[in-house]
Legacy VTK file of the C-alpha trace (Angstrom):
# vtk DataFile Version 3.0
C-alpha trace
ASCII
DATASET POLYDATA
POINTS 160 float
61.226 -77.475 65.953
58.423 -79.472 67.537
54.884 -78.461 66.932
54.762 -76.597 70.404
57.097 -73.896 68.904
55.204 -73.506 65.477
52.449 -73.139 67.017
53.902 -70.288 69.178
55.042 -68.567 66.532
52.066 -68.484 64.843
49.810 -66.896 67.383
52.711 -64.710 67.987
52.151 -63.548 64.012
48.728 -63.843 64.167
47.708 -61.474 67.154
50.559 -58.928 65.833
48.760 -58.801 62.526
45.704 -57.802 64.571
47.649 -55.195 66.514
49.157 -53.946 63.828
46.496 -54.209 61.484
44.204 -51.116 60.118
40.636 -51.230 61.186
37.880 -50.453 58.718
37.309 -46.754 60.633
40.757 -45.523 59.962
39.754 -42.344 57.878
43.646 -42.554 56.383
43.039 -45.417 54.598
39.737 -45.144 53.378
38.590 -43.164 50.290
35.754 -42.976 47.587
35.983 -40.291 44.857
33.574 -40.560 42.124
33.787 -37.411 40.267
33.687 -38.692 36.939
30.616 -38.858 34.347
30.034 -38.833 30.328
28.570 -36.402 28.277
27.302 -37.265 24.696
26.872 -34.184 22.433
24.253 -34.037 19.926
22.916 -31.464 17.259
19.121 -30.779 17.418
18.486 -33.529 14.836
20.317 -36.032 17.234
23.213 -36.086 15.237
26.567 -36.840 17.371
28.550 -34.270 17.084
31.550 -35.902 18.405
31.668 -38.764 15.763
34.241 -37.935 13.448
31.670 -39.356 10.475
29.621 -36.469 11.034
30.620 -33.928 8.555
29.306 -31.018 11.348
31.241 -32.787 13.781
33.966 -31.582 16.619
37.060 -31.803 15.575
38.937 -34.291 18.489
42.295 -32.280 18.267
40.585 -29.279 19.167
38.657 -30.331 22.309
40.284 -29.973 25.575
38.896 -29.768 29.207
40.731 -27.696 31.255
39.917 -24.825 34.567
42.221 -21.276 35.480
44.319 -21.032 38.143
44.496 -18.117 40.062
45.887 -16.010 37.705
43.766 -17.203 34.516
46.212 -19.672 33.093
44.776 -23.131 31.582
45.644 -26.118 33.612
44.557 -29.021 31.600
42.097 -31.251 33.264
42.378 -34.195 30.317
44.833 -35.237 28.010
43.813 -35.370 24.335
41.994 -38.348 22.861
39.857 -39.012 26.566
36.918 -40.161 23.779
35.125 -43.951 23.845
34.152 -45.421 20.345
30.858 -46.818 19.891
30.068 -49.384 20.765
31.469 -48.914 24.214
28.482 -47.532 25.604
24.726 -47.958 26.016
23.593 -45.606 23.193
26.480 -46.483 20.426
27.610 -42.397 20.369
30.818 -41.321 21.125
31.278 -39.559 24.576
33.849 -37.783 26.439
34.398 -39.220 29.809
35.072 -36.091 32.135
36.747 -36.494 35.363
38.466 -33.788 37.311
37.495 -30.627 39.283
37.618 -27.175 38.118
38.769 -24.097 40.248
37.051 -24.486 43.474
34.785 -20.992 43.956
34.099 -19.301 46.984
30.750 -21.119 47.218
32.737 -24.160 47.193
31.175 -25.484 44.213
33.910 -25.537 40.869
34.045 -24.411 37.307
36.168 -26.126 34.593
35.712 -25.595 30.643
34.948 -27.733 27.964
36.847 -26.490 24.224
34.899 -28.034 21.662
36.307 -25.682 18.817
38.427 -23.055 18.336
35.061 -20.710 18.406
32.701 -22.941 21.152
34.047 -22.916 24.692
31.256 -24.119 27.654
31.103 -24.012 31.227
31.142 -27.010 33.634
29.945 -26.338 37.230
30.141 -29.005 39.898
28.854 -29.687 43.063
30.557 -32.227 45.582
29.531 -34.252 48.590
32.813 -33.754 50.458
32.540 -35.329 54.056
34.804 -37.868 55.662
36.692 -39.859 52.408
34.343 -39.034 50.114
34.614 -36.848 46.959
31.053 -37.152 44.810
29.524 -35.278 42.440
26.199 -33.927 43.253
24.954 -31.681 40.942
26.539 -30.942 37.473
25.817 -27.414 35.446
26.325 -26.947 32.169
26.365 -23.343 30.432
24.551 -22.452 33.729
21.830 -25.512 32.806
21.618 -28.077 35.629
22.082 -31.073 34.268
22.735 -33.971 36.288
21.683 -34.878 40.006
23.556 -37.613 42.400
20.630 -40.176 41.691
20.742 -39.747 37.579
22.354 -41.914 35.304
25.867 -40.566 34.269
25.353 -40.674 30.760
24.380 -37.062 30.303
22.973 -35.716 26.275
23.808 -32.355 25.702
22.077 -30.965 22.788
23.370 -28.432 20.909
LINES 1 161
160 0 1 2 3 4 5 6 7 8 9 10 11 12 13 14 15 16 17 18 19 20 21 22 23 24 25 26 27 28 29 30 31 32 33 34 35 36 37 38 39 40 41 42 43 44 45 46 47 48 49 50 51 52 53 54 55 56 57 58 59 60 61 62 63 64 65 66 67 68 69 70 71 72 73 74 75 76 77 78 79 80 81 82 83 84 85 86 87 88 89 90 91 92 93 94 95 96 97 98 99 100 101 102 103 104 105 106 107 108 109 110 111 112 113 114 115 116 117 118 119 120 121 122 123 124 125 126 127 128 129 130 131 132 133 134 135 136 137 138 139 140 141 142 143 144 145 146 147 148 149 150 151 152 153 154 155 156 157 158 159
């Protein structure tokens, strides 16, 4: 093959790839969900009650994150042991990393439930931004407290 014919070819590859190609408004293959945020818990003297050094402390097997379906069965959310050790964060506490919606509600916000003991059970109410591809949190309730807003860190303290 002479250069001619290479050359050929290539174009030939090239301007398919640009025919065939996606373009960056093809809803299909663009997506951004960012539902996910951490939550520290802390007794009123700042203790962290998810270190398993603390003698008041969570116990991990316990905890579970989870929302009902439509007849009030648990669907679990996150598998055991979703916790980060210190230091893997900013403030050297462990934290749960939560990700996952609840049951949407007819208001189109969704509740989910955080199991921290066999007798301590909160609520987790979420907010999206759904337009387009995206899937973003934009308000976050917890035990009916609002407690995190789209331009707030996502290390949230909850103190107990």
């Amino acid at each position: 093959m002479n250069l001619r014919n290479h050359l050929s070819i290539f174009v030939i590859i090239l301007v398919s790839l640009f025919i065939f190609s996606c373009n960056d408004d093809d809803p299909e293959n663009c997506c951004n969900v960012d539902i996910g945020f951490e939550l520290e818990i802390l007794d009123a003297d700042n203790n962290d009650l998810l270190d398993p050094d603390f003698s008041d402390s969570y116990d991990h097997s316990e905890i579970s994150y989870y929302k009902l379906d439509e007849n009030d069965k648990k669907i679990e959310l996150i598998l055991e042991n979703q916790f980060i050790n210190p230091p893997s964060n900013e403030s050297g506490r462990y934290f749960l990393y939560i990700a996952g919606l609840g049951t949407r509600q007819s208001d189109g916000s969704y509740i989910s439930y955080l199991k921290l003991s066999n007798t301590v059970t909160d609520t987790i109410k979420i907010i999206t931004n759904e337009n387009d591809n995206n899937l973003l949190n934009e308000k976050i309730w917890y035990n009916g407290d609002l407690i995190w807003e789209t331009s707030d860190p996502r290390l949230i303290t909850i103190s107990k």
